[in-house]
Phi, psi and omega in degrees: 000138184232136203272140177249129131328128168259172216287345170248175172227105186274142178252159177318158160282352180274356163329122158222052144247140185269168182319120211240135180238151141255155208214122171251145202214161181285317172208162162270102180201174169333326195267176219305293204283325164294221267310289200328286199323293166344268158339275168318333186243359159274333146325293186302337186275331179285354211236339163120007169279157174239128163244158183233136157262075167274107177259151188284014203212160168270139158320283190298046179246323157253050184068007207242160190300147191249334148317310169302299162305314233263303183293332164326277195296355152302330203260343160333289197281321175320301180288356171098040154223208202216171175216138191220148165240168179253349192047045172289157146342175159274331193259026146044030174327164189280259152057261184279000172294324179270354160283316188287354168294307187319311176319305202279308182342286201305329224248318167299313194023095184265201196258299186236129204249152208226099200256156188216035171199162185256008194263343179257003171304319189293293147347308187263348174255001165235027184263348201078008169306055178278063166255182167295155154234166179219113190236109141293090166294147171268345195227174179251033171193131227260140188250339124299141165317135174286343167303311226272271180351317181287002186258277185313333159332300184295358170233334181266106189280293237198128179270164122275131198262082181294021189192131177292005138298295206288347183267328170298323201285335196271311189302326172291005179189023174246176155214042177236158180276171182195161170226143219265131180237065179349155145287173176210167189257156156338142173281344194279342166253084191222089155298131214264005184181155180310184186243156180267323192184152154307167180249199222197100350273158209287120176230115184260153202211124127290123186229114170152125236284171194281107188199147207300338177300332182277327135082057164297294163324346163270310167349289189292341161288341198275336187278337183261005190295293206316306177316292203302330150306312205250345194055222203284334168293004192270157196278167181250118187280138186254140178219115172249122164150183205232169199174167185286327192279354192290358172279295196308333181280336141331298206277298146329326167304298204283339158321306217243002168067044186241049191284327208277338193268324204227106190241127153309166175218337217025177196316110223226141176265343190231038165319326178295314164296327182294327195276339172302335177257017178257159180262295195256167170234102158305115166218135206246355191331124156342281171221194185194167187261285197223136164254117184316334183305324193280331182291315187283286195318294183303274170344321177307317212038071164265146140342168168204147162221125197222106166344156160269054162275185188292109168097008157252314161350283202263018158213006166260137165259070194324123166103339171225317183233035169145145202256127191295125178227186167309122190290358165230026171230078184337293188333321194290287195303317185296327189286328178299335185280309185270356200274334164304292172332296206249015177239109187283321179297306165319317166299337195279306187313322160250014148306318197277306139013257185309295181321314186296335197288314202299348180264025195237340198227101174252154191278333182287336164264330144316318168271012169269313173310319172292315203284335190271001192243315201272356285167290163318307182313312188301306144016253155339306190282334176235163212320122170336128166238143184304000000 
């Protein structure tokens, strides 16, 4: 079932304070769904909302750059909203998650709270919250048992849906209603006109930490394809982001003499530059949700060349801003790289592509789109008067 928003964003009328959200998260890092939550709540501050970001963790505490938190929770503060850790453990215990929620609740008290993970679902229902919640799954494969939903129910008023995969999972296997809300890109990734041709050699750029989802191994097979096809000419695939694993995929690189083709960058503060000195953007993904990266990329006008999953489907377009291929044949993706690489009229068409898609998705209508959903709620949640 899909909930319609009405078309401005209105607060209940006994409002005169302004709407206050808080949005929970796992870490303040790098990957898709933080950089959104970020982005969306510097949103919410221009349209006149006060938002909180709360995460359950210090980034190194699961391994992610505390440089990387630090510019976050910079850009955070910039916008007039706020950042909190709750300074849980790694294993995120119950316990004490639901005393520092109670702790943030109280010291915050915000009117709605927006969870972005399924692990503060639990939290929040032993927390005394009785406000609206609001739950974003980010991928389009479930991480939890689908039984677990029948739970989560109970607690969760309202899904947000980023994909029509992630809007089939909540009809198959939710009975709370949702609204399907895209992701978007940053305004800081905004090309102002196509690309003419690639350069020589073709330098392709990956963005996103290192984790079986993301399926880097195969990249390095399509990257040793490459060499063995183009020889010195061949392009050098870039991988920005960090992980626990990035030593062993190193340690592989360096296995296969594929050194020259493949560069680590780790968890990186100037993805927009990186993407500016790039021709093409590389995604070996499993599956994916909506991926911000591809959104940023495409903004860019860059090409895409993406695996064929679940969230990739429905914003790479083969034949107009970039080529879809099979998620288990590297051959495929390097000949898709060079038939880009070496066709300038074909780059440009799809360059010119990927900029129109990325205009299809702004983060200032994505947040309006929140604010206008958390507003109903509120609504909705109060009292009749006589």
């Amino acid at each position: 079932m899909t909930f319609h928003a009405p078309s401005d964003f209105t607060r209940p009328a006994d409002r005169a304070s302004p709407l206050k959200v808080s949005s929970i998260i796992t870490s303040l890092t790098s990957g898709g769904a933080e950089v959104l939550v970020t982005n969306l709540n510097a949103a919410f501050a221009a349209k006149g909302a006060q938002g909180t970001v709360l995460a359950f963790c210090d980034a190194p505490t699961l391994g992610n750059s505390p440089e990387m938190e630090a510019e976050l929770a910079a850009q955070i503060a910039e916008s007039g909203c706020r950042f909190e850790s709750m300074r849980l453990g790694r294993s995120r215990r119950l316990l004490p998650g639901v005393l520092a929620l109670r702790r943030h609740l109280a010291g915050t008290r915000p009117d709605v709270v927006h969870v972005h993970t399924v692990r503060a679902v639990a939290m929040l229902a032993l927390s005394g919250f009785a406000g609206p919640v609001v739950f974003t799954y980010h991928n389009s494969r479930l991480s939890f048992p689908p039984a677990l939903f029948a739970a989560v129910d109970r607690v969760v008023h309202h899904y947000i849906a980023i994909s029509n995969d992630t809007a089939a999972m909540y009809r198959r296997l939710s009975r709370r209603p949702y609204t399907l809300i895209q992701n978007a890109p940053s305004a800081r990734y905004r090309a102002s006109a196509p690309r003419a041709a690639s350069r020589r050699p073709c330098n392709v750029l990956s963005v996103g930490a290192i984790s079986d989802q993301k399926n880097y191994p195969l990249l390095i097979e399509t990257a040793r394809i490459l060499q063995d096809r183009a020889g010195e000419g061949a392009p050098v695939l870039r991988i920005a982001g960090g992980g626990e694993r990035l030593e062993d995929l190193r340690a592989q690189v360096r296995a296969l003499n594929l050194e020259r083709v493949v560069e680590f960058l780790g968890e990186r503060r100037d993805v927009p530059d990186l993407m500016a000195r790039s021709d093409l953007f590389l995604n070996t993904s499993h599956y994916e949700g909506f991926s911000v990266a591809i959104l940023e990329a495409m903004a860019m006008a860059l090409p895409v060349v993406a695996t064929d999953v679940a969230g990739n489907r429905g914003l790479v377009r083969s034949a107009q801003n970039g080529l879809l291929c099979p998620p288990d044949k590297p051959e495929t993706l390097a000949a898709a790289i060079l038939q880009l690489a070496d066709d300038p009229s074909l780059y440009r068409q799809y360059s010119a592509g990927a900029l129109a898609t990325s205009r299809e998705y702004t983060i200032e209508n994505a947040a309006a789109r929140h604010l206008e959903l958390y507003s109903s709620l509120l609504r909705l949640r109060a009292p009749q008067k006589d």
